[in-house]
Short mmCIF file of the C-alpha atoms (twelve columns), coordinates in Angstrom:
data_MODEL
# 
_entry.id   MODEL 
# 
loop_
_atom_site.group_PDB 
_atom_site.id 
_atom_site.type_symbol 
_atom_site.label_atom_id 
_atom_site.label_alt_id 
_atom_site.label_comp_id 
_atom_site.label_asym_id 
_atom_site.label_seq_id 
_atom_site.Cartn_x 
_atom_site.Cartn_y 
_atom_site.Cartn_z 
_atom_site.pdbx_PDB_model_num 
ATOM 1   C CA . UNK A 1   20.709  -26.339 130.126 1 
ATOM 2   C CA . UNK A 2   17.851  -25.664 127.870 1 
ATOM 3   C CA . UNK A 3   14.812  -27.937 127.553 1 
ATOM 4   C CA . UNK A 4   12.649  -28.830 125.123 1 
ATOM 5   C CA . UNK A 5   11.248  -27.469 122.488 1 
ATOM 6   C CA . UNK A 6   14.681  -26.714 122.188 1 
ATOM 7   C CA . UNK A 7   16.030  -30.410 122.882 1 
ATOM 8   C CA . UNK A 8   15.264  -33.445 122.072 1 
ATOM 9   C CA . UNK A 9   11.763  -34.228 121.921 1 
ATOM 10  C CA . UNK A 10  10.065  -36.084 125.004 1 
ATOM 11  C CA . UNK A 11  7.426   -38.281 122.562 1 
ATOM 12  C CA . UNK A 12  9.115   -41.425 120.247 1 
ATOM 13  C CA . UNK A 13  8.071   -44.163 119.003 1 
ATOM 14  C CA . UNK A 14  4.410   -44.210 116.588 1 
ATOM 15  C CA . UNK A 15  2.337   -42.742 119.086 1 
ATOM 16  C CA . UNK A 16  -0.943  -44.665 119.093 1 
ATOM 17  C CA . UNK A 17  -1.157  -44.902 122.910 1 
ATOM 18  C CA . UNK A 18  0.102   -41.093 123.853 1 
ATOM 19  C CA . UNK A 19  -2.227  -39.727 121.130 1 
ATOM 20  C CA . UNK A 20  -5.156  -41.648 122.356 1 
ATOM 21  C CA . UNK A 21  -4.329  -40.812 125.972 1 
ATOM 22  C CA . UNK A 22  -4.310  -37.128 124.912 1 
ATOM 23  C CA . UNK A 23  -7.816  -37.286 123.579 1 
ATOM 24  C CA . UNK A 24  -6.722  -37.820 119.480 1 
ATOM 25  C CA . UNK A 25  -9.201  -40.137 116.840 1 
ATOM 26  C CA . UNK A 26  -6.215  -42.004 115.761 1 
ATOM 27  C CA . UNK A 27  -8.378  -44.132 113.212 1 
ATOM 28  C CA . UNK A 28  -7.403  -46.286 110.507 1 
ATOM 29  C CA . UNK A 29  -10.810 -45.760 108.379 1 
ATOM 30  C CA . UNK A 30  -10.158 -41.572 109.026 1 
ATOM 31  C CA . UNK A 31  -6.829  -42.138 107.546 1 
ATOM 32  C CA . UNK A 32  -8.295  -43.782 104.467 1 
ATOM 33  C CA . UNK A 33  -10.505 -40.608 103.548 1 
ATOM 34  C CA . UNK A 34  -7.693  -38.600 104.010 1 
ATOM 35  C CA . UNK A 35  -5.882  -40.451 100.951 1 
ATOM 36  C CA . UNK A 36  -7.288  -37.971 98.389  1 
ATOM 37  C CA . UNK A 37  -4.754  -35.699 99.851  1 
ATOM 38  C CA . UNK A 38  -1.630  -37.727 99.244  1 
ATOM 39  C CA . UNK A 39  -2.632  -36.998 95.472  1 
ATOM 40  C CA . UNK A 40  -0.013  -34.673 94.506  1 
ATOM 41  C CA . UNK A 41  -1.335  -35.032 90.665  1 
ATOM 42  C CA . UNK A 42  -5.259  -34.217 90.241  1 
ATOM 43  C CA . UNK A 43  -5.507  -32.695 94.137  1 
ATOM 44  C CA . UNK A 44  -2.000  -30.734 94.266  1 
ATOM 45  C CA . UNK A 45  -1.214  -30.471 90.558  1 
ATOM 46  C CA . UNK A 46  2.506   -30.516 91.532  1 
ATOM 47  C CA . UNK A 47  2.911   -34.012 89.315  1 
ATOM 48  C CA . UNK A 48  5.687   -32.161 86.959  1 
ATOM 49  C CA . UNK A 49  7.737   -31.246 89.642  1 
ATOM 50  C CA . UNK A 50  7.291   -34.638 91.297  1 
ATOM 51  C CA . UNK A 51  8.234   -36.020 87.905  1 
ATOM 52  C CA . UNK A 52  11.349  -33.557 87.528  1 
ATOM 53  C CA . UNK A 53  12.316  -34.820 91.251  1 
ATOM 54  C CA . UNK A 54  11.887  -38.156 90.762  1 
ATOM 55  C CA . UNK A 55  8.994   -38.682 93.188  1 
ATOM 56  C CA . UNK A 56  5.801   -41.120 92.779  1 
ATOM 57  C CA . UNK A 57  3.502   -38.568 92.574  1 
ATOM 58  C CA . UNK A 58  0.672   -41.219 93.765  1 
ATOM 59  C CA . UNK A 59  -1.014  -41.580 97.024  1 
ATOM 60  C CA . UNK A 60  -1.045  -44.685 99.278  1 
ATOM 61  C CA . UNK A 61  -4.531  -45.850 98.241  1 
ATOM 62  C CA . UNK A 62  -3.519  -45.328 94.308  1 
ATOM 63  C CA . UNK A 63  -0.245  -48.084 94.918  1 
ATOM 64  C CA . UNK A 64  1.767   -45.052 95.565  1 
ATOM 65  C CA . UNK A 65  4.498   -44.113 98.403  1 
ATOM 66  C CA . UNK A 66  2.647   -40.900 100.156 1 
ATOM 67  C CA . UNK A 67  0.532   -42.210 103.457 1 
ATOM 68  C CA . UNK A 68  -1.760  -39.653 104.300 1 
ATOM 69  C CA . UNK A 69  -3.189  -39.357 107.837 1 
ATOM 70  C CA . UNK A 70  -5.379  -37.246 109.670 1 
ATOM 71  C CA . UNK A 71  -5.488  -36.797 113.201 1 
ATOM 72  C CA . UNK A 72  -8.618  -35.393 114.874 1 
ATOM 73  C CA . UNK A 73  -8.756  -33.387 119.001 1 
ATOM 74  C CA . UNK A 74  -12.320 -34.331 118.906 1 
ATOM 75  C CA . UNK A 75  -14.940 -37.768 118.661 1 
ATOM 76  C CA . UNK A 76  -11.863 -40.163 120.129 1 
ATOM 77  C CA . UNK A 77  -12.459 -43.193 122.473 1 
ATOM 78  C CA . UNK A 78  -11.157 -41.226 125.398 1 
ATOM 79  C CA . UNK A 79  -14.429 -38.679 124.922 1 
ATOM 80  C CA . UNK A 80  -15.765 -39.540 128.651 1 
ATOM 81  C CA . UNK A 81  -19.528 -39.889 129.059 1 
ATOM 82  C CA . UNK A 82  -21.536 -37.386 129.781 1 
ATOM 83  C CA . UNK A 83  -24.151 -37.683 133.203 1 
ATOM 84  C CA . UNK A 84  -26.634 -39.858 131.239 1 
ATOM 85  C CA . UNK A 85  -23.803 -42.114 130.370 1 
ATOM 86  C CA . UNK A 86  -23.564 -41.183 126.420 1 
ATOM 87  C CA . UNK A 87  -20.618 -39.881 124.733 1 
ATOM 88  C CA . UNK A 88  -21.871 -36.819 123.133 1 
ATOM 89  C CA . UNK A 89  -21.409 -35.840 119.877 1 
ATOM 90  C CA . UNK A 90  -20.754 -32.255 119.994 1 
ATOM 91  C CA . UNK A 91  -16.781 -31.418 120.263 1 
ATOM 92  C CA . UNK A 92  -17.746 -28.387 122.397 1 
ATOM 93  C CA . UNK A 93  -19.348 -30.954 125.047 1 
ATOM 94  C CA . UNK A 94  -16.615 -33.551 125.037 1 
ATOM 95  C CA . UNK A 95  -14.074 -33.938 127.882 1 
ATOM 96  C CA . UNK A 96  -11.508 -36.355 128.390 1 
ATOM 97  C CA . UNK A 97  -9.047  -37.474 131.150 1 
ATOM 98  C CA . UNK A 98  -5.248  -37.647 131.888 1 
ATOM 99  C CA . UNK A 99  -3.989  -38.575 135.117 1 
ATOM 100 C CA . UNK A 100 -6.894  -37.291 137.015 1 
ATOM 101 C CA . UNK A 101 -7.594  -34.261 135.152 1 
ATOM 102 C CA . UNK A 102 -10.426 -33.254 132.629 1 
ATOM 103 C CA . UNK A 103 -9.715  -31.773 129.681 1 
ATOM 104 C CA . UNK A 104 -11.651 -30.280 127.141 1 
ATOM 105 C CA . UNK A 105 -11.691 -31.346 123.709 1 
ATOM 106 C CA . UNK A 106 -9.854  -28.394 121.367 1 
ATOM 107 C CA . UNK A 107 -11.133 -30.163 117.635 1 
ATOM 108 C CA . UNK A 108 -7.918  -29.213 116.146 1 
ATOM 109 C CA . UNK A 109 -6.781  -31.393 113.296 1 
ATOM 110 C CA . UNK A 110 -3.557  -32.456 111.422 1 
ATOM 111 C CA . UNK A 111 -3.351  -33.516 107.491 1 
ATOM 112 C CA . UNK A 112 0.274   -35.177 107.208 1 
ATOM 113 C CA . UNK A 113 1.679   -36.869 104.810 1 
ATOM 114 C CA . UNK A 114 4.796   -39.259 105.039 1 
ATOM 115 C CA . UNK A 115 6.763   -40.768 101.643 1 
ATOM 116 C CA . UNK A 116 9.877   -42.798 103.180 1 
ATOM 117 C CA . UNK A 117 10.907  -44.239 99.925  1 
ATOM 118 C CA . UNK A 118 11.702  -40.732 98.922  1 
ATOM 119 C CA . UNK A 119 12.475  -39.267 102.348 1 
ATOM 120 C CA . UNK A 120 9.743   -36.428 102.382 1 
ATOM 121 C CA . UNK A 121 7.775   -35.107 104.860 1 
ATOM 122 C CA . UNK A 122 4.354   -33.462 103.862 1 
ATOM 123 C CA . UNK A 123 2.560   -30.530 106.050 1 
ATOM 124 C CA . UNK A 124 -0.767  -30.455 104.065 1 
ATOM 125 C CA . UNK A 125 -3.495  -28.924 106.236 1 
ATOM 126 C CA . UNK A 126 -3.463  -27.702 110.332 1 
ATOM 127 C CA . UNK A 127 -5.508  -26.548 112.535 1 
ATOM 128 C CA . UNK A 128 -3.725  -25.759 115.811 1 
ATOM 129 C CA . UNK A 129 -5.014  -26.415 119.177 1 
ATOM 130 C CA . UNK A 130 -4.364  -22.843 120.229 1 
ATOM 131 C CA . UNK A 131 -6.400  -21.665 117.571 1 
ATOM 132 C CA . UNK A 132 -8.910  -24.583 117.538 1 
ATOM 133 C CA . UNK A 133 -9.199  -24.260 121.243 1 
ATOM 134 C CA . UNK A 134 -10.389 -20.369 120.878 1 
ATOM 135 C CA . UNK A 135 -12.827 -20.994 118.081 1 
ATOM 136 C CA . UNK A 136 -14.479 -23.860 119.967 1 
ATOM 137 C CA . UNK A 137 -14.531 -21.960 123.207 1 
ATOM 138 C CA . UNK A 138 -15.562 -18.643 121.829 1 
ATOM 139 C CA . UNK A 139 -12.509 -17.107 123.714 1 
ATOM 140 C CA . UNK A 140 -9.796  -14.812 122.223 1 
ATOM 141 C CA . UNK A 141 -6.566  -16.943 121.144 1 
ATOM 142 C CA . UNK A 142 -4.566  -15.234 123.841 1 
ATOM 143 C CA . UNK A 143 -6.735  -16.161 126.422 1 
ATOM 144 C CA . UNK A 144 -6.280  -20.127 126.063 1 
ATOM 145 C CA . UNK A 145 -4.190  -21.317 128.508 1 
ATOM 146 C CA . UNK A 146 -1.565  -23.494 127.320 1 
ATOM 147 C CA . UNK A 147 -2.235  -25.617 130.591 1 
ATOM 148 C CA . UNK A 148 -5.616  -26.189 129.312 1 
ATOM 149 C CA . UNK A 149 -4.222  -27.896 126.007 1 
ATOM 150 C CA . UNK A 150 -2.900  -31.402 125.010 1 
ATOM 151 C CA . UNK A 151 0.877   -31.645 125.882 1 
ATOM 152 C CA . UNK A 152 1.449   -33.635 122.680 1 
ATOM 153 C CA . UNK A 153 0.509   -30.924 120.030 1 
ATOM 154 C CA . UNK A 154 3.302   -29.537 118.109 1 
ATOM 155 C CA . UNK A 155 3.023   -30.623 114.308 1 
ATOM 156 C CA . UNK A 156 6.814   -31.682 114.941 1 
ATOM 157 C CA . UNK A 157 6.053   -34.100 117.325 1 
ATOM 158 C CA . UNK A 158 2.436   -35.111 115.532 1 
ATOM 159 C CA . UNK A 159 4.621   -35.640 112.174 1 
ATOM 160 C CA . UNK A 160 7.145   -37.753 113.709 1 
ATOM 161 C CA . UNK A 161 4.930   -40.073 114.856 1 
ATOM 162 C CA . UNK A 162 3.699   -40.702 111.549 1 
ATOM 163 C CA . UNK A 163 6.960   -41.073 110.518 1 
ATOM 164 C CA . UNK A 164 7.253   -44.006 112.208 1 
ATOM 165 C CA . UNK A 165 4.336   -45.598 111.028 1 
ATOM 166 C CA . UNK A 166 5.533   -45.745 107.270 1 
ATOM 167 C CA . UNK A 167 8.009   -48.562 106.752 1 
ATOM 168 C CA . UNK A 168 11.666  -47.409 105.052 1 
ATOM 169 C CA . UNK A 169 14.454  -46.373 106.172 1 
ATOM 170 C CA . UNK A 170 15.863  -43.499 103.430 1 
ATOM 171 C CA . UNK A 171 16.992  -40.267 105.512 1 
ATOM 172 C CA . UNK A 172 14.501  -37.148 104.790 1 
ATOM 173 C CA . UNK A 173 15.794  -35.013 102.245 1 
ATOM 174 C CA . UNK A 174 12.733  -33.022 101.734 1 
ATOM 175 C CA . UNK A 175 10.149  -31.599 103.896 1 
ATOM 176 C CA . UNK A 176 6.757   -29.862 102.175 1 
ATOM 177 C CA . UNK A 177 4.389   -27.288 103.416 1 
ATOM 178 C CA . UNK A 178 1.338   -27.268 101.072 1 
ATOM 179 C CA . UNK A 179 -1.719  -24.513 100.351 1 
ATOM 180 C CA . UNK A 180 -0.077  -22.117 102.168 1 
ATOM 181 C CA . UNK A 181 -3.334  -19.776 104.064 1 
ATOM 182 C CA . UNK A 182 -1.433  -18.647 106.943 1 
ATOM 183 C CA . UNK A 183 -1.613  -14.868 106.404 1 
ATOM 184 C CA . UNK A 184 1.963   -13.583 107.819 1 
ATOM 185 C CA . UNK A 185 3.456   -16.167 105.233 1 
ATOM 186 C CA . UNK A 186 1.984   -15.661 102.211 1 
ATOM 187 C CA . UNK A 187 1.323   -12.068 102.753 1 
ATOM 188 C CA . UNK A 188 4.349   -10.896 104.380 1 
ATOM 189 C CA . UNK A 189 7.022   -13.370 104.396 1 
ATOM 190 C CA . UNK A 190 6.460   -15.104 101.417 1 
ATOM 191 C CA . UNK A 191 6.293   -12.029 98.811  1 
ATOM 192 C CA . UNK A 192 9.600   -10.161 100.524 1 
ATOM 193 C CA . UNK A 193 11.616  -13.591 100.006 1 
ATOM 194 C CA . UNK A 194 10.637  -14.083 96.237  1 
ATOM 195 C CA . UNK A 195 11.816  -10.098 95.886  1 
ATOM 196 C CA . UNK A 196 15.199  -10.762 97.545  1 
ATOM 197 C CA . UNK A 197 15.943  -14.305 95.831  1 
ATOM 198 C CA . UNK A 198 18.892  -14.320 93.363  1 
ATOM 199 C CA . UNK A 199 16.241  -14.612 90.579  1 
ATOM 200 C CA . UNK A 200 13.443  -11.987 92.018  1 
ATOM 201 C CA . UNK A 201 10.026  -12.914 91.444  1 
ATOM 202 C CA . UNK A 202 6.989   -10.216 91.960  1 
ATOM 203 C CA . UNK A 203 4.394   -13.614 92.398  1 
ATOM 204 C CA . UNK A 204 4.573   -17.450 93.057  1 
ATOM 205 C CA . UNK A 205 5.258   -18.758 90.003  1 
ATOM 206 C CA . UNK A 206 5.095   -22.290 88.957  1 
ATOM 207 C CA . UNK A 207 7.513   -25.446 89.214  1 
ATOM 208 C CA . UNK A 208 10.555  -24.964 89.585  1 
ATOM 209 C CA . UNK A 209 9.290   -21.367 91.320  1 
ATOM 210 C CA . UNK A 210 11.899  -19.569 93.170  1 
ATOM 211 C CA . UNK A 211 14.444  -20.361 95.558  1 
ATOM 212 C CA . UNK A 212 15.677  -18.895 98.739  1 
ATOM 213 C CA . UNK A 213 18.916  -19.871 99.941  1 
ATOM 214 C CA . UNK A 214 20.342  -20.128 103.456 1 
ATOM 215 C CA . UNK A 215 23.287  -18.227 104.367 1 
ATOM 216 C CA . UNK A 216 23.084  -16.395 101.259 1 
ATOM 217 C CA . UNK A 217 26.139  -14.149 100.927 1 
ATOM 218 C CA . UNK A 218 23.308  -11.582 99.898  1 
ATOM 219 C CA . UNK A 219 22.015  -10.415 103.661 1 
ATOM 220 C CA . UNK A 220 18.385  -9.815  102.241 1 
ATOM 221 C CA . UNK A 221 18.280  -13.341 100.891 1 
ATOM 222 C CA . UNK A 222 19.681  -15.059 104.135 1 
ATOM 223 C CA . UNK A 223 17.336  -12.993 106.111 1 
ATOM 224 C CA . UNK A 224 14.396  -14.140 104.074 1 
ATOM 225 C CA . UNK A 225 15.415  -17.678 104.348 1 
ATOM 226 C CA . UNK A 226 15.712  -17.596 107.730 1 
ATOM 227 C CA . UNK A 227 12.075  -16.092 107.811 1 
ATOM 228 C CA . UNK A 228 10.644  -18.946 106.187 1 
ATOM 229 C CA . UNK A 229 12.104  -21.079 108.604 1 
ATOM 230 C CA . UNK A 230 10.887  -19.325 111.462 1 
ATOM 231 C CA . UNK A 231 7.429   -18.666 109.844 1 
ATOM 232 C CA . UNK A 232 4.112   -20.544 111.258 1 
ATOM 233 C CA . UNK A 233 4.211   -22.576 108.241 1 
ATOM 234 C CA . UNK A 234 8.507   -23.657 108.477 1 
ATOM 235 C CA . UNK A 235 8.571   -24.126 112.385 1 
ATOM 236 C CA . UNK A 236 7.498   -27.343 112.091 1 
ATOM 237 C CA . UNK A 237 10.165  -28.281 109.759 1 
ATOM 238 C CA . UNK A 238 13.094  -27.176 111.741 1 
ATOM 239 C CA . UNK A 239 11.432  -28.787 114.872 1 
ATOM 240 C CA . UNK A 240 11.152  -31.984 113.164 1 
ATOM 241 C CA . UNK A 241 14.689  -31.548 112.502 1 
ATOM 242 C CA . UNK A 242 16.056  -30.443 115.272 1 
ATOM 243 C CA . UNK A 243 14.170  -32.474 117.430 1 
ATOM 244 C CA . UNK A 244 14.441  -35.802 116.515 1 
ATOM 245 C CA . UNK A 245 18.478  -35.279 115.243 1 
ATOM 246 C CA . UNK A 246 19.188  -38.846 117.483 1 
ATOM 247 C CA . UNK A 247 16.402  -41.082 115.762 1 
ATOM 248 C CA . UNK A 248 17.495  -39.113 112.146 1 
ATOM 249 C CA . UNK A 249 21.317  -40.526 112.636 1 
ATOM 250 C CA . UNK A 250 22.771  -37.342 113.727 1 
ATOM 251 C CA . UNK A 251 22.222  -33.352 112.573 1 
ATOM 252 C CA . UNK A 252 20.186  -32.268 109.603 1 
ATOM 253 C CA . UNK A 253 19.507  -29.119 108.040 1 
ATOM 254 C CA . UNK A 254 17.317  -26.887 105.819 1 
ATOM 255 C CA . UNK A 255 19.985  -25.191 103.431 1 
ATOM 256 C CA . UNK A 256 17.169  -23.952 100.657 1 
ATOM 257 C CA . UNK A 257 13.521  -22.688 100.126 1 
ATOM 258 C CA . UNK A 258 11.615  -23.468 96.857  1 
ATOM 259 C CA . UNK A 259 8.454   -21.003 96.901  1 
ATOM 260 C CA . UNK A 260 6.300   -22.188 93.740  1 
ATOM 261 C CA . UNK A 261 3.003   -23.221 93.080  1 
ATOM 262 C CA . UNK A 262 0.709   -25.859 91.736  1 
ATOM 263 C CA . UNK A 263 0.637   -26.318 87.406  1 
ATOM 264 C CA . UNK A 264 -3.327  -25.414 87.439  1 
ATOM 265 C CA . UNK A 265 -5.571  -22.956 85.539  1 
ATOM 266 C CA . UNK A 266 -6.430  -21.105 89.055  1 
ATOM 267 C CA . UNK A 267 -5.287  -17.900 89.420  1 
ATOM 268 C CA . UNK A 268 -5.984  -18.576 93.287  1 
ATOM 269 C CA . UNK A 269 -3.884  -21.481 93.072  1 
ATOM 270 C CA . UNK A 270 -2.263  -21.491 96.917  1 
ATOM 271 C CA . UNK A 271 1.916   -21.474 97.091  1 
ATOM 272 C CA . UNK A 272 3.824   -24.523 98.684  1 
ATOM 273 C CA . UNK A 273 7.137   -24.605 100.195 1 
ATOM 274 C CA . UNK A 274 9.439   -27.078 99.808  1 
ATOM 275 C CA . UNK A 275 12.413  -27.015 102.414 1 
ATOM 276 C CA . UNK A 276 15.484  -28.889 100.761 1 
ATOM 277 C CA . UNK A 277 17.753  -31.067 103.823 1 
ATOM 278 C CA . UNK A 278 20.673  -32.712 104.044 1 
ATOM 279 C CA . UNK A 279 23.190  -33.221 106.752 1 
ATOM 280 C CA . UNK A 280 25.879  -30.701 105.238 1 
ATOM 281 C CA . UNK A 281 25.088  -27.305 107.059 1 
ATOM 282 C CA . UNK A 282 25.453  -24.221 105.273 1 
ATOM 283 C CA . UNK A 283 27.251  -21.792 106.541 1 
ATOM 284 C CA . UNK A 284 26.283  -18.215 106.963 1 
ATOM 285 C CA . UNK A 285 28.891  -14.735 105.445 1 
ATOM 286 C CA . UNK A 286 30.271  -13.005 108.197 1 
ATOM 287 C CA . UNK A 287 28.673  -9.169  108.072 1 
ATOM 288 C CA . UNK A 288 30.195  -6.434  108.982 1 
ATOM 289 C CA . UNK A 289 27.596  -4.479  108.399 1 
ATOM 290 C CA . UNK A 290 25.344  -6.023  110.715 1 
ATOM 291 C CA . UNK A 291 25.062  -4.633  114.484 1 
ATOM 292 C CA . UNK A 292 26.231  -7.034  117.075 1 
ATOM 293 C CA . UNK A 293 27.521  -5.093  119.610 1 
ATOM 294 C CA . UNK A 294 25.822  -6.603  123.362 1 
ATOM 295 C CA . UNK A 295 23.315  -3.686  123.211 1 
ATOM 296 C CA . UNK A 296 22.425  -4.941  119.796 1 
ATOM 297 C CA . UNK A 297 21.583  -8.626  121.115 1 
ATOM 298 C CA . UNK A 298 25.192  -10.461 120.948 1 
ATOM 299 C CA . UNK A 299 29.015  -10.497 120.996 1 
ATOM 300 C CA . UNK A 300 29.593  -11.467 117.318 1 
ATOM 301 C CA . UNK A 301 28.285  -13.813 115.015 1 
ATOM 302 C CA . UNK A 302 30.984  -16.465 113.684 1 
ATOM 303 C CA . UNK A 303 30.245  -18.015 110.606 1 
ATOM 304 C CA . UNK A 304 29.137  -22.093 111.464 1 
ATOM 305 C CA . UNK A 305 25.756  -24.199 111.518 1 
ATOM 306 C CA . UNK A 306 23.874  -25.445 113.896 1 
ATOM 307 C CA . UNK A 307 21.038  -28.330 114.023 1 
ATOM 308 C CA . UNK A 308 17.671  -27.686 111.846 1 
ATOM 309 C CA . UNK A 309 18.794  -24.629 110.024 1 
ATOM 310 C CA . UNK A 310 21.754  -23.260 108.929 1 
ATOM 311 C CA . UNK A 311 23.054  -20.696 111.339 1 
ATOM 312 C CA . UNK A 312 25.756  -18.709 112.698 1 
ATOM 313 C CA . UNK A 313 27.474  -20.361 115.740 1 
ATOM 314 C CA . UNK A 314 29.046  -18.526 118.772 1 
ATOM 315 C CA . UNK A 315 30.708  -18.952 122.183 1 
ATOM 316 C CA . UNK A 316 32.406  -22.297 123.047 1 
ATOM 317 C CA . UNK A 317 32.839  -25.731 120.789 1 
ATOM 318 C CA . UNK A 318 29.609  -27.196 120.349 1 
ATOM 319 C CA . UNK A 319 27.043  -24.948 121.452 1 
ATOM 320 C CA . UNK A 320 24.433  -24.349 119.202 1 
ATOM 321 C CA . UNK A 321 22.132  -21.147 118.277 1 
ATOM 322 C CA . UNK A 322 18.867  -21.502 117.020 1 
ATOM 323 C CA . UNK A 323 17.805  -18.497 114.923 1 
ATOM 324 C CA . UNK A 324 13.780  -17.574 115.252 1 
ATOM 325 C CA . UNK A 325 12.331  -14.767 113.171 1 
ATOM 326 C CA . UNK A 326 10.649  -13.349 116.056 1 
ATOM 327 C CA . UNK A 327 8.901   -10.180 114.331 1 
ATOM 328 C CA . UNK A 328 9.121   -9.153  110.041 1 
ATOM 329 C CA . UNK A 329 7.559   -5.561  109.489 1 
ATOM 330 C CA . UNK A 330 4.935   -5.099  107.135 1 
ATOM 331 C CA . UNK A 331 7.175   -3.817  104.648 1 
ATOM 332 C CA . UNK A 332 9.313   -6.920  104.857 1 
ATOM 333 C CA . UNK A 333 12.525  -4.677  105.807 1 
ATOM 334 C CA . UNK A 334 12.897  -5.110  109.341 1 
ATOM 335 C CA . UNK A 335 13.541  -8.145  110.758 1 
ATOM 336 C CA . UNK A 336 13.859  -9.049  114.731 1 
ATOM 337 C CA . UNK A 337 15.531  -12.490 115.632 1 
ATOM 338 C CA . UNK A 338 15.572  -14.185 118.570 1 
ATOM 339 C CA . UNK A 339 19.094  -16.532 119.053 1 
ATOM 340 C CA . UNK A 340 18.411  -20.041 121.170 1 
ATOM 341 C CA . UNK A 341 21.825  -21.348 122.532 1 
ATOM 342 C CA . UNK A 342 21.276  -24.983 122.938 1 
ATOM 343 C CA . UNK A 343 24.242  -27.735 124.122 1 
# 
């Protein structure tokens, strides 16, 4: 049987004491001066979409229904002291302790914002401990051992304990990755799904922008959905999905992609994605144009669903197979995926 991060998740509930054992500033007062950021009007200029969806566009701190938080691998109460007893200030210098190890701090920080009276799920700004950890170590990203790193790290697993920290108990319908930087994405990934979307687009454009639909009877169009999905920036989406299906009442999945942008004067202006759920999976076209012989990576693809995306699914009753874009070429025309059987 396959275990997590392909199961359910081994952290619940809101967190505070695992993310303070694993060396996080879990602060209330941090949290406030991340606020700004749960202003999807003069900080995201997304307001007329919000409007058009029906969403308090307001932050928290403005009487409005998006909590921001931030969440800091650096400056936390577990920092130990150093040989003259201080805690020192330096991120690079600070250690910290779980059962009987010391660990070294990574500074990697999390920007997540929660609305439960509308059901969405905000991704606004990451830095990962993988990366954070070979920045503040001065070592190549490949050399940082994942030993070496916080066991609760995954943006999924950050995000739903968040979650739980925002009264209301709507189902998520939406999940929303903002200021897209991450290069593969809005480079690669992002610019060969607006070209293959039923309405191509040759740049982000503004609200309402351009979808991407999952298990598109157009193979370039599924393809690109499921790229956004498996992209650094929709990973955490299907995680949080996937996941955490018990605590969500049961299986939910991503069955669109809206690509678009903020309503602002920049032409700089940084795309979002917006990853539509609901617990109706769609279902992917049988191809018979598609190789999947067993040299070619499978037996045959029958057309069904599966937990956090929509996907094909294969073999016996209730096994299900987690597509991952595992490599896109440059040109955005070849595509390798990896399929996860889970039970």
């Amino acid at each position: 049987m396959l275990k997590w991060p392909y199961t359910q998740s081994p952290w619940d509930g809101d967190l505070r004491r695992e993310l303070r054992t694993w060396g996080y500033l879990d602060d209330d007062y941090v949290h406030s001066q991340a606020d700004y950021f749960c202003d999807f009007d003069d900080h995201h200029h997304v307001k007329r979409a919000f409007d058009e969806m029906g969403i308090d566009a307001r932050s928290a701190g403005q009487g409005g229904p998006n909590h921001c938080f931030k969440l800091q691998h650096a400056d936390s109460p577990a920092v130990l002291p150093n040989e003259q007893g201080n805690k020192p200030t330096l991120p690079s210098e600070q250690r910290y302790m779980v059962d009987g190890r010391v660990y070294s701090m990574t500074n990697a920080f999390s920007r997540i914002g929660i609305n439960r009276a509308s059901g969405i799920l905000y991704f606004i700004h990451r830095k990962s401990p993988e990366k954070a950890a070979a920045d503040l170590w001065d070592i190549p990203q490949p050399q940082v051992n994942a030993d070496d790193l916080p066991k609760l790290r995954t943006s999924s697993d950050l995000a739903w304990g968040l979650w739980n920290r925002v009264p209301g108990g709507g189902k998520i319908n939406k999940i929303m990755a903002l200021e897209i930087v991450n290069e593969d994405t809005a480079a690669v990934i992002i610019p060969r799904a607006l070209a293959t979307a039923k309405e191509p687009a040759d740049e982000v454009l503004p609200w309402p922008g351009t979808d991407v639909v999952v298990g598109s009877e157009e193979e370039d169009e599924a393809e690109a959905a499921l790229a956004l999905i498996g992209s650094p920036n929709g990973l955490g989406a299907a995680y949080f999905l996937l996941q955490h299906k018990r605590q969500l009442g049961g299986p939910n999945f991503i069955y669109k992609i809206r690509i678009f942008k903020g309503d602002d004067e920049w032409e700089s202006e940084d795309p979002h994605l917006l990853f539509y759920v609901d617990g109706h999976a769609p279902l992917l076209p049988d191809d018979d144009d598609m190789d999947w012989s067993p040299g070619a990576g499978g037996s045959g693809p029958v057309k069904g669903r599966a937990e956090g995306v929509g996907v094909e699914m294969g073999g016996e009753e209730g096994k299900g197979v987690e597509t991952k874009i595992l490599d896109l070429s440059r040109d955005g025309k070849s595509v390798v995926r990896q399929h996860v059987v889970w039970f």
